[in-house]
Kinemage of the C-alpha trace (Angstrom):
@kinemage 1
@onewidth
@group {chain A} dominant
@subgroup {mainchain}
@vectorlist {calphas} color= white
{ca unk a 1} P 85.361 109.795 96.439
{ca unk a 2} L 84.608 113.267 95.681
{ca unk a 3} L 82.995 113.943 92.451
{ca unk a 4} L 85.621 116.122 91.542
{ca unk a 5} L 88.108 113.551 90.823
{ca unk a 6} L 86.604 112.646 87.732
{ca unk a 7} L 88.065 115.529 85.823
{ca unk a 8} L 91.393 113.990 86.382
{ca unk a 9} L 90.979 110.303 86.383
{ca unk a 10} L 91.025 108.159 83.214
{ca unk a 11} L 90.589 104.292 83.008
{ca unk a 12} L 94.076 103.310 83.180
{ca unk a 13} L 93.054 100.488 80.457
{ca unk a 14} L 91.914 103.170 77.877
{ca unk a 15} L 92.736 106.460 79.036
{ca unk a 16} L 89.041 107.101 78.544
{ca unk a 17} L 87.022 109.385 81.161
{ca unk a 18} L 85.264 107.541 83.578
{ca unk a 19} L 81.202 107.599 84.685
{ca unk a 20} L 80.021 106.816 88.019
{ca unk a 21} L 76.707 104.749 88.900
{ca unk a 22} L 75.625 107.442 91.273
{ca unk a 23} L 75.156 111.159 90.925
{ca unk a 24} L 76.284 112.282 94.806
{ca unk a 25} L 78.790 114.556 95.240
{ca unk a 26} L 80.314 112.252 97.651
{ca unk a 27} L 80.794 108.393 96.648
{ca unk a 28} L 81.933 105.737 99.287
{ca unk a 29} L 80.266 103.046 97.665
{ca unk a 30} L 79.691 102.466 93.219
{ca unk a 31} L 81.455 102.046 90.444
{ca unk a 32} L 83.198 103.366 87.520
{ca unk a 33} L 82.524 102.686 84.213
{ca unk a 34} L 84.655 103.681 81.077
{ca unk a 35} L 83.170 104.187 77.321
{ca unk a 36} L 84.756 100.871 76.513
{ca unk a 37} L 83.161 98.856 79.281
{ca unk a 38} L 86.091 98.466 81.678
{ca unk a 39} L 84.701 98.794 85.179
{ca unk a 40} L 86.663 99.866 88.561
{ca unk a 41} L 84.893 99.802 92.124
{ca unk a 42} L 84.768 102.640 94.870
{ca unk a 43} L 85.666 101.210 98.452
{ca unk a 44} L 85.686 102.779 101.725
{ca unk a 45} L 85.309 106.726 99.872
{ca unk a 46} L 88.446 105.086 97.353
{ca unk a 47} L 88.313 103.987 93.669
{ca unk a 48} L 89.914 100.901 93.173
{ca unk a 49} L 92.412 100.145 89.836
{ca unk a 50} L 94.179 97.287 91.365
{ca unk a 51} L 92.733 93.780 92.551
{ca unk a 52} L 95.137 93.192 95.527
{ca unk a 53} L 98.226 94.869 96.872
{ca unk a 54} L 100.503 92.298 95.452
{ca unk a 55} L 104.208 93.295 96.384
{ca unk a 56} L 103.216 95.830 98.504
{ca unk a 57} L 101.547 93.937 101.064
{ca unk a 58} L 104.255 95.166 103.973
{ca unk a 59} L 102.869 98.945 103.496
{ca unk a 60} L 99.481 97.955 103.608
{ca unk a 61} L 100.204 96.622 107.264
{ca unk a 62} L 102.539 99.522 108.278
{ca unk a 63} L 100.465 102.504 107.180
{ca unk a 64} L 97.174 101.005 108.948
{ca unk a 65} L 99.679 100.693 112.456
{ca unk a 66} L 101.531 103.815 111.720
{ca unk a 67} L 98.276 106.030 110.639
{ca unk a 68} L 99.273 109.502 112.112
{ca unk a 69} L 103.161 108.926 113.126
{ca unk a 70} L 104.346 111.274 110.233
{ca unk a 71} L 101.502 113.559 110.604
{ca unk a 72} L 102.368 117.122 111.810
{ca unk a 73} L 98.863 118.084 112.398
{ca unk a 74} L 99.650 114.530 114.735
{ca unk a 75} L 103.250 115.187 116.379
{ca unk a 76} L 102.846 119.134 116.805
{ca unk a 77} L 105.759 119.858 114.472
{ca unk a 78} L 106.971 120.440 111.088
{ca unk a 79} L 109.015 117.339 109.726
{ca unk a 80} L 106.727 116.643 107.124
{ca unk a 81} L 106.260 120.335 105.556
{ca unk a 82} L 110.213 120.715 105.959
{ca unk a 83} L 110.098 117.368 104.057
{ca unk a 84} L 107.965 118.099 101.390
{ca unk a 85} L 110.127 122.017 100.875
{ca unk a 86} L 113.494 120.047 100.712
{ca unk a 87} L 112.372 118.074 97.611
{ca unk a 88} L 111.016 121.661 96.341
{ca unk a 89} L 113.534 124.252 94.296
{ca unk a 90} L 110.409 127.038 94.796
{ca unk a 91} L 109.370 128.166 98.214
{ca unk a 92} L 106.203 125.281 99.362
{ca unk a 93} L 103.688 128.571 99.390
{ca unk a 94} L 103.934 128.289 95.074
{ca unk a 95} L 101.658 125.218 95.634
{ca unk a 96} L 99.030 127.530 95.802
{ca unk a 97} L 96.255 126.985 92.497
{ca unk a 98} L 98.772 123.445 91.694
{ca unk a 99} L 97.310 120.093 90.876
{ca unk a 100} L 99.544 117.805 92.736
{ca unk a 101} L 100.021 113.913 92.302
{ca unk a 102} L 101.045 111.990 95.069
{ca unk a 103} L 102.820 108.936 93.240
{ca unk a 104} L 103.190 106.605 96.323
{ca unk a 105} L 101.332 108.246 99.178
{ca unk a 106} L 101.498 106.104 102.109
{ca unk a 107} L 99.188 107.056 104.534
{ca unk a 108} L 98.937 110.441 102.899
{ca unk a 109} L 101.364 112.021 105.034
{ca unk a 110} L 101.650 115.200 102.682
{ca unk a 111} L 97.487 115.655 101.586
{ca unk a 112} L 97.653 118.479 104.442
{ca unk a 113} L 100.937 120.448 103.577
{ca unk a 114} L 99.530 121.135 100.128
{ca unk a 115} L 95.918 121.460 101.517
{ca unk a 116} L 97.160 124.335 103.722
{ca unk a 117} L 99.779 125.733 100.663
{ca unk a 118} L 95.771 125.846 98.638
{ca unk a 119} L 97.076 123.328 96.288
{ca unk a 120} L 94.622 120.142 95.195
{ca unk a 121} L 96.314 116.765 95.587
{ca unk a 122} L 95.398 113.735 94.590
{ca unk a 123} L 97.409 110.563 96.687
{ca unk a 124} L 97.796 107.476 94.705
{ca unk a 125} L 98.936 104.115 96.260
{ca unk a 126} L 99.689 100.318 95.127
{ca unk a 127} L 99.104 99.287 98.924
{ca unk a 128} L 95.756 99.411 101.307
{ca unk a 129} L 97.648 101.729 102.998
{ca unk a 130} L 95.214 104.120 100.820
{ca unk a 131} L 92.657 103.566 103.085
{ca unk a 132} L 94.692 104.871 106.293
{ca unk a 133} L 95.372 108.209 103.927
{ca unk a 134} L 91.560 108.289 103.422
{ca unk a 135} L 90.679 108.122 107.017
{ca unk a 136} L 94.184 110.744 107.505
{ca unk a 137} L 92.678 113.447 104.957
{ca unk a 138} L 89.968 112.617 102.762
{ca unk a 139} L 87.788 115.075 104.789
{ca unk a 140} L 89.742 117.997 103.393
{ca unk a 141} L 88.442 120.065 100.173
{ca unk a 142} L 90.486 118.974 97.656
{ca unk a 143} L 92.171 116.429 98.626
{ca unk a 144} L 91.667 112.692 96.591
{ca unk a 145} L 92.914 109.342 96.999
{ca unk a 146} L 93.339 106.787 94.767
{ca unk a 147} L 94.294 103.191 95.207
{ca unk a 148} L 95.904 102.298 91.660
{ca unk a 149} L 99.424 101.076 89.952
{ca unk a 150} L 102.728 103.341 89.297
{ca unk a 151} L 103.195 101.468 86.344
{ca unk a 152} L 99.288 102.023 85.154
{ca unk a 153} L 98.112 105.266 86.017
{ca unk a 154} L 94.460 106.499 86.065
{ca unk a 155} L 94.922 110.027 84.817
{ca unk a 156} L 95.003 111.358 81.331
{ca unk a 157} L 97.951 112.729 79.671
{ca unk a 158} L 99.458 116.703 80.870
{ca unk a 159} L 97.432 117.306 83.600
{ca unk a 160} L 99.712 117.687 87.095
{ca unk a 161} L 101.509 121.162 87.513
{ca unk a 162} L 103.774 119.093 90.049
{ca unk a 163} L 104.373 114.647 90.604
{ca unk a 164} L 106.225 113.912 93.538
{ca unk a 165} L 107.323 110.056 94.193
{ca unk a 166} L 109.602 110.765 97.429
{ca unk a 167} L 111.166 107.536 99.007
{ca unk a 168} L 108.334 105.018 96.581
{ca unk a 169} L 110.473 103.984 93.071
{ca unk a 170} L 113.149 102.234 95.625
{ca unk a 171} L 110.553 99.877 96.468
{ca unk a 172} L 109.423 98.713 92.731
{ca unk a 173} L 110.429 96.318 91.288
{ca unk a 174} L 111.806 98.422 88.460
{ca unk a 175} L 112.994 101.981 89.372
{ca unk a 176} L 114.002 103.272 85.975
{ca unk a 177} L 110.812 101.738 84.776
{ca unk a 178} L 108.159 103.011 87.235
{ca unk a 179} L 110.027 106.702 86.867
{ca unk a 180} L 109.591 106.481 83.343
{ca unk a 181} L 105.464 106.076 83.473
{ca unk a 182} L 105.350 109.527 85.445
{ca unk a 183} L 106.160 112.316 83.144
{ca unk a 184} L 103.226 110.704 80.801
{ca unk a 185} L 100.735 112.650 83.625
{ca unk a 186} L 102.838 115.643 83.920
{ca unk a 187} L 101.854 119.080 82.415
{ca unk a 188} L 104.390 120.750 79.968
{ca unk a 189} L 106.635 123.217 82.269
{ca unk a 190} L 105.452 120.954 85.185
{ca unk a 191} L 107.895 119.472 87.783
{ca unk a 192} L 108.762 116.204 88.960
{ca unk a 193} L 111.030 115.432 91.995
{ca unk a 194} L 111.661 112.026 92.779
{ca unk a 195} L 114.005 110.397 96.196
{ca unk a 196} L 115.496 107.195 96.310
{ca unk a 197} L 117.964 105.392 98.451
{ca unk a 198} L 121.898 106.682 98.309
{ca unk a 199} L 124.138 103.645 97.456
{ca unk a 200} L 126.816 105.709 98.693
{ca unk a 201} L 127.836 103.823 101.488
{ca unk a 202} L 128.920 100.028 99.856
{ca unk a 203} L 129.367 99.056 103.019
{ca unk a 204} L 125.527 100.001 104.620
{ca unk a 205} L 124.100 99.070 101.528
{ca unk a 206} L 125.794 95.344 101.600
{ca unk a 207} L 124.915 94.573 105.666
{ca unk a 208} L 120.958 96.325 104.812
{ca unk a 209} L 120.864 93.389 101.849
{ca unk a 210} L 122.199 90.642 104.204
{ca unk a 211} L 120.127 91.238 107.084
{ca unk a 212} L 116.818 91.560 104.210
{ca unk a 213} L 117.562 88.243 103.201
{ca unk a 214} L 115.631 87.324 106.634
{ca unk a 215} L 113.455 89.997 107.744
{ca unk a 216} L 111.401 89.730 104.278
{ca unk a 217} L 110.229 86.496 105.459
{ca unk a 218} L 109.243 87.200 108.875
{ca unk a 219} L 105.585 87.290 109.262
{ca unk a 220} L 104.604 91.189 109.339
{ca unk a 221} L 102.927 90.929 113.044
{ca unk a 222} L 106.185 89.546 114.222
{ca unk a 223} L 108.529 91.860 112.950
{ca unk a 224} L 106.627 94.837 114.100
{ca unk a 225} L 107.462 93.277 117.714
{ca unk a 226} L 111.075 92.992 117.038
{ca unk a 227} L 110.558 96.555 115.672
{ca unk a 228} L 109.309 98.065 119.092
{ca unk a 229} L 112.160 95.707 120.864
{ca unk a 230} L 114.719 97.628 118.774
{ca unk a 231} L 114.136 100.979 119.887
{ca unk a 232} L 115.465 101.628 123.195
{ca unk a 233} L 118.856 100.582 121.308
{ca unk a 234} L 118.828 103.706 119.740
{ca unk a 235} L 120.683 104.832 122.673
{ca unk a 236} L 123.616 102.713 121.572
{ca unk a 237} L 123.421 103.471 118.163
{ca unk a 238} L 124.016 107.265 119.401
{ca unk a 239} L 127.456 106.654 121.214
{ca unk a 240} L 130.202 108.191 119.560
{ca unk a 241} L 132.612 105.492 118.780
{ca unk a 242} L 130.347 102.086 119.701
{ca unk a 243} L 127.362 103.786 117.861
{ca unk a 244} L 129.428 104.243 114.843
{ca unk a 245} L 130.443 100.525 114.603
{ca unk a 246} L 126.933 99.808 115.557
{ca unk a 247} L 125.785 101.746 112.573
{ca unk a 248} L 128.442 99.608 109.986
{ca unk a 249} L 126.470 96.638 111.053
{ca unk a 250} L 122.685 97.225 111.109
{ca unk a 251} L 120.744 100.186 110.276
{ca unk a 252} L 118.161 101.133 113.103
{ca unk a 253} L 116.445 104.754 112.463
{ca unk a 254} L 117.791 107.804 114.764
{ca unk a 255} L 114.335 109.783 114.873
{ca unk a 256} L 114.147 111.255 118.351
{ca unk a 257} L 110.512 109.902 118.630
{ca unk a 258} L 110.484 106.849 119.680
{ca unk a 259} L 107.419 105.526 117.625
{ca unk a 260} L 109.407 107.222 114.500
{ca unk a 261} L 111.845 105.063 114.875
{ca unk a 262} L 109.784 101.906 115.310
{ca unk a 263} L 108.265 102.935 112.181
{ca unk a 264} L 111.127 103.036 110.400
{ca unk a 265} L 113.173 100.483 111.414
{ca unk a 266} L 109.638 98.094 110.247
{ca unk a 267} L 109.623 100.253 107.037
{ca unk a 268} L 113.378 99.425 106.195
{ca unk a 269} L 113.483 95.532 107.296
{ca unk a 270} L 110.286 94.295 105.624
{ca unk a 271} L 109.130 95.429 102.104
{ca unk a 272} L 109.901 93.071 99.515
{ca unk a 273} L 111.446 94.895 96.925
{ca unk a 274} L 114.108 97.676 98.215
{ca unk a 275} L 117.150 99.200 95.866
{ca unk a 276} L 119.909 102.271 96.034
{ca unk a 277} L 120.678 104.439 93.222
{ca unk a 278} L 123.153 107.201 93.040
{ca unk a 279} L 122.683 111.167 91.642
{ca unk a 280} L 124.444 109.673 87.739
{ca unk a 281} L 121.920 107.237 88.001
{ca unk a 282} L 118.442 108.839 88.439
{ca unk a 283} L 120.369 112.201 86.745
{ca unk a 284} L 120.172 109.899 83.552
{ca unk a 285} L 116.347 108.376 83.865
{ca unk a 286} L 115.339 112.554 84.227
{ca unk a 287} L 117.750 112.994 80.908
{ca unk a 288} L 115.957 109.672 78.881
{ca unk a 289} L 112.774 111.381 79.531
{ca unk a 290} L 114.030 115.103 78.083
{ca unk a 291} L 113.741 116.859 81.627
{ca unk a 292} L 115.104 120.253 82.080
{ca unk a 293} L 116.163 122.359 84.648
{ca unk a 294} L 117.563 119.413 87.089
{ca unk a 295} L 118.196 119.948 90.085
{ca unk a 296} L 120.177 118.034 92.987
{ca unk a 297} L 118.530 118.371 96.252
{ca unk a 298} L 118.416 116.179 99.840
{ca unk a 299} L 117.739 114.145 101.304
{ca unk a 300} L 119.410 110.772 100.073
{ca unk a 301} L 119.571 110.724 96.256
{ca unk a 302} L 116.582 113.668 95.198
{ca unk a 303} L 116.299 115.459 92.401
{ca unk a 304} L 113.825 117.700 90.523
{ca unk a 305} L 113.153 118.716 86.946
{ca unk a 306} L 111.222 120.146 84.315
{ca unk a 307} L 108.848 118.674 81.860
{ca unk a 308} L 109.717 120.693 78.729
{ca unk a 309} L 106.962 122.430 76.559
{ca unk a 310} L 106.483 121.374 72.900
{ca unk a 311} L 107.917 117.915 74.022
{ca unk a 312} L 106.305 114.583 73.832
{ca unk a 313} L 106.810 112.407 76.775
């Protein structure tokens, strides 16, 4: 943990600052310490605000087996910049000088987009997948990591020029809920852009739910297997007119990579909570909280808006 951090983070009991036991600039092992006495450990380089992963136990496998899939400085290309500018209404390069919160980071797949745009980001994850971010980008000037609950953040009130929870509220298990304890962080005239899950398709969305039913209880270890197994039947799932029935049936990702698409056909079939919204839906949860300025964008159900000034959220 970079000492840094501590301007931002707050005990997420409190909202008081937060004192370390050691005075290096660079802390993989202490402890934080509030005014009122609530204490929080630093693991691996990471403070701690949760006690386990709890539901999100299927992400702290996957990101630790999947550490530098998504990872452009990884693959040689651009996926995950082109990502992070679709769920953008300003060109990426305006991330320059922005304090950016990662509300759901994975495996930190974004830390070194906004690194190289000169923005600071700080990643925050439920899941031990943390730790694979860490190991990803925690090398890079400021860049932070924080292993901590959507619902209970550890940062005081108006500080983020930009939040960004892209494919993570789908996978609480309250979506209208854990969108509603973001704008709390977010700076008056800041932006937050959100994506969910489409429930567009009825007909996807019912044969995803059936085939959960059973996949959420395979052991993790064993449905990674039947993950790699899958793959070469992406060349099915490709064929004009059998591909398309195919696809009515079972969803298996269409990523040219071949370890993409292991990755996320695991990441679809195993974490325990999963939900689709629609553009009304998550339109109204950026209305409840006052947003602005809302914008549709892709892909799936995304949107972005802005945190009005002389509002309190």
């Amino acid at each position: 943990m970079k000492r840094s951090l501590l301007a931002w983070l707050r005990c997420p009991i409190c909202l008081a600052t937060l004192e370390p036991d050691s005075a290096k600039q660079e802390i993989i092992e202490g402890r934080l310490t509030c005014a009122n006495a609530h204490r929080f450990p630093v693991r691996r380089g990471v403070p701690r605000f949760v006690q386990s992963d709890a539901y999100t136990q299927s992400f702290s496998y996957e990101w630790q087996r999947f550490r530098r899939t998504q990872l452009d400085s990884a693959t040689g290309r651009t996926d995950t910049r082109d990502r992070l500018q679709a769920s953008l209404n300003f060109p990426i390069q305006q991330l320059n000088g922005m304090l950016v919160l990662d509300a759901g980071c994975g495996m930190g797949r974004f830390a070194e987009v906004v690194h190289a745009c000169g923005g600071t980001y700080i990643g925050m994850d439920f899941s031990y997948a943390i730790d694979a971010a860490f190991q990803n980008a925690g090398h890079l000037p400021n860049v932070h990591f924080v292993q901590a609950d959507l619902f209970h953040t550890p940062f005081g009130d108006n500080m983020f020029d930009l939040v960004m929870s892209l494919g993570v509220l789908h996978h609480t298990p309250d979506p209208r809920r854990a969108f509603a304890s973001l704008p709390r962080v977010l700076k008056p005239g800041g932006k937050l852009t959100v994506t969910v899950y489409d429930a567009g398709n009825k007909v996807y969305v019912a044969n995803s739910r059936f085939w959960r039913r059973y996949t959420t209880r395979l052991p993790s270890r064993l449905l990674h297997v039947l993950s790699y197994a899958a793959a070469p039947l992406y060349y099915l799932w490709t064929l004009p007119i059998v591909g398309g029935l195919l696809r009515s049936v079972a969803f298996l990702s269409l990523e040219r990579d071949w370890r993409w698409r292991v990755l996320d056909t695991f990441d679809w079939y195993s974490p325990q909570y999963m939900s689709w919204h629609t553009h009304p839906e998550v339109f109204s949860w950026f209305k409840e909280n006052h947003f602005e300025q809302i914008d549709l964008l892709a892909p799936s159900i995304s949107q972005i808006g802005t945190k009005p000034s002389g509002v309190q959220i």
